[in-house]
MDTraj code that builds the backbone (N, CA, C; nanometers):
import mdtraj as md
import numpy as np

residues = "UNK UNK UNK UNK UNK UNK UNK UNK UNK UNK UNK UNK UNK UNK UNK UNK UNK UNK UNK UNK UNK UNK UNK UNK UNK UNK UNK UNK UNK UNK UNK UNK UNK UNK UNK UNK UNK UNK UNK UNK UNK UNK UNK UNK UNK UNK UNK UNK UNK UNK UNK UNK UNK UNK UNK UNK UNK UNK UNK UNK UNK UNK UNK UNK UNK UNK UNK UNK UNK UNK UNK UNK UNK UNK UNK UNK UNK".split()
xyz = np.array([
    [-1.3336, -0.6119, -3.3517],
    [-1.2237, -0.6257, -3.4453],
    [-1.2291, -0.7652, -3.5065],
    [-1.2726, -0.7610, -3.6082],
    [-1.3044, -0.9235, -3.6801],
    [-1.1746, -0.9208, -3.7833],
    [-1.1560, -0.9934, -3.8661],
    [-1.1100, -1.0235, -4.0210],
    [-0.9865, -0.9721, -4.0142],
    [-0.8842, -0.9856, -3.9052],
    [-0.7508, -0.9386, -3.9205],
    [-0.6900, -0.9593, -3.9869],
    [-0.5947, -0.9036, -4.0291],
    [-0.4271, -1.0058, -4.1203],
    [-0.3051, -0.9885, -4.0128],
    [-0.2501, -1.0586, -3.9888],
    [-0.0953, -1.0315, -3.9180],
    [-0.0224, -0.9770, -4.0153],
    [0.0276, -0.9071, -3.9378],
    [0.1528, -0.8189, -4.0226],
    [0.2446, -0.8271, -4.0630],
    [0.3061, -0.9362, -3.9963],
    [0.4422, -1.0105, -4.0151],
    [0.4307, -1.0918, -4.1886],
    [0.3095, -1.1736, -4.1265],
    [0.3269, -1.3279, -4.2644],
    [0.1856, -1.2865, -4.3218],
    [0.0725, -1.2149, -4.2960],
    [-0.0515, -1.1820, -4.3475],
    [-0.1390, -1.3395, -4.3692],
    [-0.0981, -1.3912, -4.2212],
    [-0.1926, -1.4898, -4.1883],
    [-0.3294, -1.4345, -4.1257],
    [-0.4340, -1.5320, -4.0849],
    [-0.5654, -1.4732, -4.0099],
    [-0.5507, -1.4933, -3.8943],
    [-0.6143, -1.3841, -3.8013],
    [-0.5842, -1.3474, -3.6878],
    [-0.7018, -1.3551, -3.6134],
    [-0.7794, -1.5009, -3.5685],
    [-0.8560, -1.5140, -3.4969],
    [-0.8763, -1.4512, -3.3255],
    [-0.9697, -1.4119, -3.2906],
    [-1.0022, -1.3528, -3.1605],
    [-0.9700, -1.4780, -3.0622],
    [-0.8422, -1.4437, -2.9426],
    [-0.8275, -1.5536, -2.8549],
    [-0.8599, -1.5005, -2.7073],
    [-0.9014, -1.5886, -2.6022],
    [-0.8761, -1.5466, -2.4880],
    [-0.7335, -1.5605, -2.3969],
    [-0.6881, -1.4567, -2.3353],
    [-0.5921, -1.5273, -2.2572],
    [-0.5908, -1.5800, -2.1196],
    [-0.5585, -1.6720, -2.0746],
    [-0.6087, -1.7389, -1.9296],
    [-0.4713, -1.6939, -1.8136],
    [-0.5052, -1.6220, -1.7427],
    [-0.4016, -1.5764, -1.6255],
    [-0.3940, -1.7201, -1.5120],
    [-0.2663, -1.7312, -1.4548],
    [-0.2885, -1.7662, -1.3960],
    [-0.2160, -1.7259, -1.2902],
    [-0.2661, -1.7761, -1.1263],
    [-0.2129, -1.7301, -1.0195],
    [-0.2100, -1.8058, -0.9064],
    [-0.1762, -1.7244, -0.7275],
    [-0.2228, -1.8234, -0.6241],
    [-0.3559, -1.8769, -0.5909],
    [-0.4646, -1.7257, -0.6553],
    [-0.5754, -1.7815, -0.6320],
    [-0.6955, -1.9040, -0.7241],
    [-0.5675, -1.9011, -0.8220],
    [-0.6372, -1.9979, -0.9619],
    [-0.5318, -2.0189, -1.0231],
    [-0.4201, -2.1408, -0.9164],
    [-0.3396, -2.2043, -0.9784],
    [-0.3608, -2.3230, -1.1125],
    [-0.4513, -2.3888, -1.1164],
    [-0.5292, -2.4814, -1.1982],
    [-0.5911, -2.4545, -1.3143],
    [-0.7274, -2.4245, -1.3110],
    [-0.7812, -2.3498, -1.3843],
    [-0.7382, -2.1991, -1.4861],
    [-0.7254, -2.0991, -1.4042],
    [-0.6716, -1.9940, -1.4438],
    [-0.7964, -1.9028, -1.4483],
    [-0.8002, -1.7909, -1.5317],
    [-0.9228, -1.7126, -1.5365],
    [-0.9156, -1.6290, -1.6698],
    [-1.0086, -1.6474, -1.7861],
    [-0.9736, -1.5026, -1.8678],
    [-0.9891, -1.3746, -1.8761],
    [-0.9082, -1.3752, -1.9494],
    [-0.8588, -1.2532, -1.9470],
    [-0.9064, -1.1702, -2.0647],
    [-1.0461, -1.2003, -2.0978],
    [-1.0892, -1.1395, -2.1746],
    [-1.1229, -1.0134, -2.1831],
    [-1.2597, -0.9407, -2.2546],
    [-1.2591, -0.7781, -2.2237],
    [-1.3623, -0.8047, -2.1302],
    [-1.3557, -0.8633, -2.0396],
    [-1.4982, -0.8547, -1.9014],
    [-1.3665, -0.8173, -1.8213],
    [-1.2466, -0.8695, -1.8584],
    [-1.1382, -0.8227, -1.7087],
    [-0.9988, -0.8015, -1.7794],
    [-1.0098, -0.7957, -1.9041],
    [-0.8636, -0.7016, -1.9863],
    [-0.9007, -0.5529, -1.9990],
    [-0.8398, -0.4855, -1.9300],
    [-0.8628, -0.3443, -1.9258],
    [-0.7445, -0.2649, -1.8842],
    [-0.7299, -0.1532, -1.9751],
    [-0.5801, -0.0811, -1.9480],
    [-0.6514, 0.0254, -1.8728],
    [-0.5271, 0.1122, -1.8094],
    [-0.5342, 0.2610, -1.7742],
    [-0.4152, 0.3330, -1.8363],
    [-0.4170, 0.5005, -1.8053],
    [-0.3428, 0.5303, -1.8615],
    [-0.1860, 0.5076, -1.7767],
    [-0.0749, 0.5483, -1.8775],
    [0.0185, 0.5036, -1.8172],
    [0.0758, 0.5790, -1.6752],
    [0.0157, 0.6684, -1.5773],
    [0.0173, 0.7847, -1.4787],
    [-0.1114, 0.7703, -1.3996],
    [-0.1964, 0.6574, -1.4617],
    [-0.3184, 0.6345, -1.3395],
    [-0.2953, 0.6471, -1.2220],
    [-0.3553, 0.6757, -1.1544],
    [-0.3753, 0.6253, -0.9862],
    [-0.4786, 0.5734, -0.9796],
    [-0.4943, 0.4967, -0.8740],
    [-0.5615, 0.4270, -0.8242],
    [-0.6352, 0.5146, -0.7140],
    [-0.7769, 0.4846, -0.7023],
    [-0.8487, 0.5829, -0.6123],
    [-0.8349, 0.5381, -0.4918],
    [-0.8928, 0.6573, -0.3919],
    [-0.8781, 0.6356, -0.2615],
    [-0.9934, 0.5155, -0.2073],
    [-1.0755, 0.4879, -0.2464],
    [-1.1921, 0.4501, -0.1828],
    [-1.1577, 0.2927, -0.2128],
    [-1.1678, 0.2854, -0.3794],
    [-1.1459, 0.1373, -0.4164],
    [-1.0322, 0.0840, -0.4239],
    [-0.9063, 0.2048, -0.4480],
    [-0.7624, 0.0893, -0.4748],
    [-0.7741, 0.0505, -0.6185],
    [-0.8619, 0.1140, -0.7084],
    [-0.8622, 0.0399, -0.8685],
    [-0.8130, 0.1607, -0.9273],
    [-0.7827, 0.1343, -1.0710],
    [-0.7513, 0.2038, -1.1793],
    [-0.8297, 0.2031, -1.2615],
    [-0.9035, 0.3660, -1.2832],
    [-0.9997, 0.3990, -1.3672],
    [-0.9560, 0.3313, -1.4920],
    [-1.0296, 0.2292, -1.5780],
    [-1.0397, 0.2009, -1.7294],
    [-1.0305, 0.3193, -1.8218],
    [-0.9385, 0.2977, -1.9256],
    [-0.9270, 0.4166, -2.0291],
    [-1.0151, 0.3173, -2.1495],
    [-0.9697, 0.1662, -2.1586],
    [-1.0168, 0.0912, -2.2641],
    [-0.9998, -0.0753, -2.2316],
    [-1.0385, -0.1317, -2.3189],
    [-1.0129, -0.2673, -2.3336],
    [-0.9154, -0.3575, -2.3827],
    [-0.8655, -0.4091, -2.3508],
    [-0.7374, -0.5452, -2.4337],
    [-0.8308, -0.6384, -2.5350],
    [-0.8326, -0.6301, -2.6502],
    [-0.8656, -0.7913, -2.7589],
    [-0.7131, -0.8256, -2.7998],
    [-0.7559, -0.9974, -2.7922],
    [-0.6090, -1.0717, -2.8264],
    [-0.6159, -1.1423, -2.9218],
    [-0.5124, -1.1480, -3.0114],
    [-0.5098, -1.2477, -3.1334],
    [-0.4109, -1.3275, -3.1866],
    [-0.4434, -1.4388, -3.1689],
    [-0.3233, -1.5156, -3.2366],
    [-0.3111, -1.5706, -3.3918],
    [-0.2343, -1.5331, -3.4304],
    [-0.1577, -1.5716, -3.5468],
    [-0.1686, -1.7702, -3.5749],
    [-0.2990, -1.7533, -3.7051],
    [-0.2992, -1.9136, -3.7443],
    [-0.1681, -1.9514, -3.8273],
    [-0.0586, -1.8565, -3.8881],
    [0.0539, -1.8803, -4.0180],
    [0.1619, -1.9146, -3.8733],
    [0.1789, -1.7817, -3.7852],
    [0.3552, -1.7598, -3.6906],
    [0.3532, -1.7906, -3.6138],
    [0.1805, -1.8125, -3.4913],
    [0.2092, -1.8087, -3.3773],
    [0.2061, -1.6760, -3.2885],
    [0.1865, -1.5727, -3.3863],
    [0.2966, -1.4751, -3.2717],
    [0.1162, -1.4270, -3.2084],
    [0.1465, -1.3550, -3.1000],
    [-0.0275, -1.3183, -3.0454],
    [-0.0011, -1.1867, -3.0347],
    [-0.1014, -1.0979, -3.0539],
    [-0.1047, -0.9429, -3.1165],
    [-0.2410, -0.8992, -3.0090],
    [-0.2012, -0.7874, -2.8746],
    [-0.2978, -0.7234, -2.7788],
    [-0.3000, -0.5889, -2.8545],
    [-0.4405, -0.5615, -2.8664],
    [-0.4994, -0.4471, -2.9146],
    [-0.5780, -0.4083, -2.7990],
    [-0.5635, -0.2582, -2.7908],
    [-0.6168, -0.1589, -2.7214],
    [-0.7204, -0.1157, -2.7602],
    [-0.8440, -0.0804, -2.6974],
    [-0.9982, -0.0673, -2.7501],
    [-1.0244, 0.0370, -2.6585],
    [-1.0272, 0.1692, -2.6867],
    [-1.0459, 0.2730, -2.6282],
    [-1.2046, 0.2956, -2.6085],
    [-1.2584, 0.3265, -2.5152],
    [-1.4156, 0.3136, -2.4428],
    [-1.4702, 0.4177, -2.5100],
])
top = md.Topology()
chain = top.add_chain()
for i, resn in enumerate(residues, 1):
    res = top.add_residue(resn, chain, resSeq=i)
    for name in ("N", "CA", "C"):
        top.add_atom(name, md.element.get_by_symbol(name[0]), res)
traj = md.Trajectory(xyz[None], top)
């Protein structure tokens, strides 16, 4: 997804990462890019073996160079 416009002010909507943070990466943080932004559906389960939730798709994030505002898009596999 390249060459966005925001919708709001029809500023450009560069590709951002977002950095999580937690107990195990209070400091640093980790992104949250599409190597580890990934949805399921909203009724997933989680399997018996691993405890994960099958991927339906990917998260890309974008922030707004005019508002600020940041816009998660869903990237279906």
């Amino acid at each position: 997804m390249t060459n966005k416009k925001c919708p709001d002010c029809n500023g450009e909507l560069p590709q951002i990462k977002l950095i999580g943070r937690g107990w195990a990466n209070p400091i640093t943080g980790v992104a949250l890019d599409t190597d580890l932004g990934y949805y399921a559906e909203g009724e997933a389960e989680r399997s018996g073996f691993s405890a994960m939730f099958k991927p339906k798709g990917s998260v890309e994030s974008f922030l707004c160079q005019s508002c600020g505002r940041i816009f998660l898009y869903g990237v279906e596999k």
